[in-house]
C-alpha positions as CSV (number, residue, x, y, z in Angstrom):
1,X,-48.2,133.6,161.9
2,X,-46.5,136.9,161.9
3,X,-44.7,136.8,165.1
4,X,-43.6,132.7,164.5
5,X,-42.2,134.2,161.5
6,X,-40.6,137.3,163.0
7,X,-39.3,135.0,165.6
8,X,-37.7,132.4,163.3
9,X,-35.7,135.3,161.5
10,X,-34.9,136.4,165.5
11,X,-33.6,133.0,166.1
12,X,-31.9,132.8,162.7
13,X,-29.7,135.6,163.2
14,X,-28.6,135.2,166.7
15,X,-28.1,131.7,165.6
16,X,-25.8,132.8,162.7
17,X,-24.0,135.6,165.3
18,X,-23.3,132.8,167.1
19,X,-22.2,130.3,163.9
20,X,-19.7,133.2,163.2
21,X,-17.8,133.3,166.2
22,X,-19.4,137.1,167.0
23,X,-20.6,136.2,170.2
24,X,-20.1,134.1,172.8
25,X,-21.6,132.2,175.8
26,X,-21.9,135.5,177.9
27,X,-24.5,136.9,175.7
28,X,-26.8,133.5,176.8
29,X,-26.2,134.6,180.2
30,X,-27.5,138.0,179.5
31,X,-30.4,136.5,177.5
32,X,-31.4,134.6,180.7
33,X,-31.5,137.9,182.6
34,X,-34.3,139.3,180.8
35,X,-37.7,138.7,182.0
36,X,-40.9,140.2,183.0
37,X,-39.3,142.6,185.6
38,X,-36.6,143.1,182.8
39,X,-38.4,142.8,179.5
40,X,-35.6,145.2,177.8
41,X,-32.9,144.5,179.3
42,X,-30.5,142.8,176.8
43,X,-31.7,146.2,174.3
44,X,-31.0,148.3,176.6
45,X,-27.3,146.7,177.6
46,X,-26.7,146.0,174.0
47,X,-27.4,149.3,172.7
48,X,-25.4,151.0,175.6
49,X,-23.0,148.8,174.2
50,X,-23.3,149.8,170.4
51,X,-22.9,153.5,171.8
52,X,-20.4,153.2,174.0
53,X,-18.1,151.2,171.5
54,X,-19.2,154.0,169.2
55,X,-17.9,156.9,171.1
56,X,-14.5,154.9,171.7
57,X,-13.7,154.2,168.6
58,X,-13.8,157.7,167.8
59,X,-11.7,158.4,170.7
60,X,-9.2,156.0,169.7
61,X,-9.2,157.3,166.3
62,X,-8.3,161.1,167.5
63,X,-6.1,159.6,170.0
64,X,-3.7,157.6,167.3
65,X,-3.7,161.0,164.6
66,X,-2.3,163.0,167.4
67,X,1.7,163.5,166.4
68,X,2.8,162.1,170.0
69,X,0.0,159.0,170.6
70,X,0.0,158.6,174.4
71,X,0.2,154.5,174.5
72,X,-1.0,154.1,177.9
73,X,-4.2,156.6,177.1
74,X,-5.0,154.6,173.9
75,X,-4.6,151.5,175.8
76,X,-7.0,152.7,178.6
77,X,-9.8,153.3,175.9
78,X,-8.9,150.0,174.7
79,X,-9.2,148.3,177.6
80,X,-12.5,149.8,178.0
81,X,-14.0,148.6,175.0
82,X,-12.8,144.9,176.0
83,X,-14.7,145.3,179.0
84,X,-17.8,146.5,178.0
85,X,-17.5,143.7,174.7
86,X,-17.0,141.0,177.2
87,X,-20.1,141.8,179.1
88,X,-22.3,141.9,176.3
89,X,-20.5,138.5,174.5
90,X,-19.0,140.3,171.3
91,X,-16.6,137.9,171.3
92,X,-14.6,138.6,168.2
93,X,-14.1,143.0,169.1
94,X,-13.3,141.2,172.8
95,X,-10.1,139.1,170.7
96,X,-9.2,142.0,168.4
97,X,-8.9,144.5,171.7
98,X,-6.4,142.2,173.4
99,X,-4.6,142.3,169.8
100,X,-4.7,145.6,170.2
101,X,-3.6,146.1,173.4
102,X,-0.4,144.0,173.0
103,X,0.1,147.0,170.3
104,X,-0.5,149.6,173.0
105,X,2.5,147.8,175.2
106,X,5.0,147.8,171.7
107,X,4.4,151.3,171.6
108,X,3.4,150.0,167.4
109,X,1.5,153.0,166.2
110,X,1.2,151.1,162.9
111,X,0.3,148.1,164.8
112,X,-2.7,150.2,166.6
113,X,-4.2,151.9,163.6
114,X,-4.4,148.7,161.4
115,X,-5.9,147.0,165.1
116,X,-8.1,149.7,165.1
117,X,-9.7,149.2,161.3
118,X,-10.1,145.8,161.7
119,X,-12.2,146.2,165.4
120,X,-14.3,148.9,163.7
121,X,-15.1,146.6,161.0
122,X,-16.0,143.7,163.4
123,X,-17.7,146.1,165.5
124,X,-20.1,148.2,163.1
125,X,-20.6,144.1,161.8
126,X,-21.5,143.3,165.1
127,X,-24.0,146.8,166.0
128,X,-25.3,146.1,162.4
129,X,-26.9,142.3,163.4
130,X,-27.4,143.6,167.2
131,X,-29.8,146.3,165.6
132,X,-31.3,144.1,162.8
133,X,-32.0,142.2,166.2
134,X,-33.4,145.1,167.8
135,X,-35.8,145.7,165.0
136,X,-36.7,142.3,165.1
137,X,-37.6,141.9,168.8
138,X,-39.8,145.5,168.5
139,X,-41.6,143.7,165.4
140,X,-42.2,140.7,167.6
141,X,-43.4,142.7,170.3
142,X,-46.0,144.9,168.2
143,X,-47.5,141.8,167.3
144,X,-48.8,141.3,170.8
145,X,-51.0,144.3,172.0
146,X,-50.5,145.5,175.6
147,X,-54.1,145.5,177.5
């Protein structure tokens, strides 16, 4: 019963990622990657993922304090996180980076750092449900012993 119920909750919440528009049809097509030669692989892209997006976010941060932002550096970190959000399907931080990005080309420092709160709150959103999912996914897995 355990694992039906673990799984329900699984199925619940990448349901409701879904629902709100947080992913998209490319994280099916990663789901269909995974199988017994790849048992892990959607944890292990999605939490490369979580800390990649992690690390450039911080980046972009230092980047915008600096007194002379260079655009075209910010925009390369940008355009970095687009990428690695369209690979996994996180659909909304994928949307918010090409907002962002058309701030990059205006030269809009303003127009970057209010780009930038708003993809750290969809992302940490985002790595938040990815990691309840995670949890979820080890919990199912415990439940059925390895011989």
């Amino acid at each position: 019963m355990a694992a039906a119920a673990l799984t329900s909750q699984l199925n619940a919440l990448v349901n409701n990622m879904f629902a709100m528009g947080l992913l998209d049809d490319q994280f099916q097509q990663l789901q269909m990657l995974q199988d017994s030669t790849a048992p892990d692989f959607v944890s292990e892209v999605v939490t490369l993922f979580c800390d990649d997006g992690e690390r450039i976010i911080c980046e972009l941060a230092r980047q915008l304090e600096k007194p002379n932002v260079d655009f075209d550096r910010v925009d390369s970190y940008v355009h970095q996180l687009k990428g690695s959000s369209a690979s996994v399907g996180a659909q909304k931080v994928k949307n918010t980076c090409i907002q962002f990005r058309e701030f990059c080309q205006q030269r809009s420092r303003d127009g970057c750092l209010k780009t930038l709160d708003l993809v750290r709150t969809e992302f940490y959103d985002l790595r938040n449900k990815f990691q309840a999912m995670l949890q979820l996914e080890q919990q199912i897995q415990a439940c059925y012993p390895k011989h």
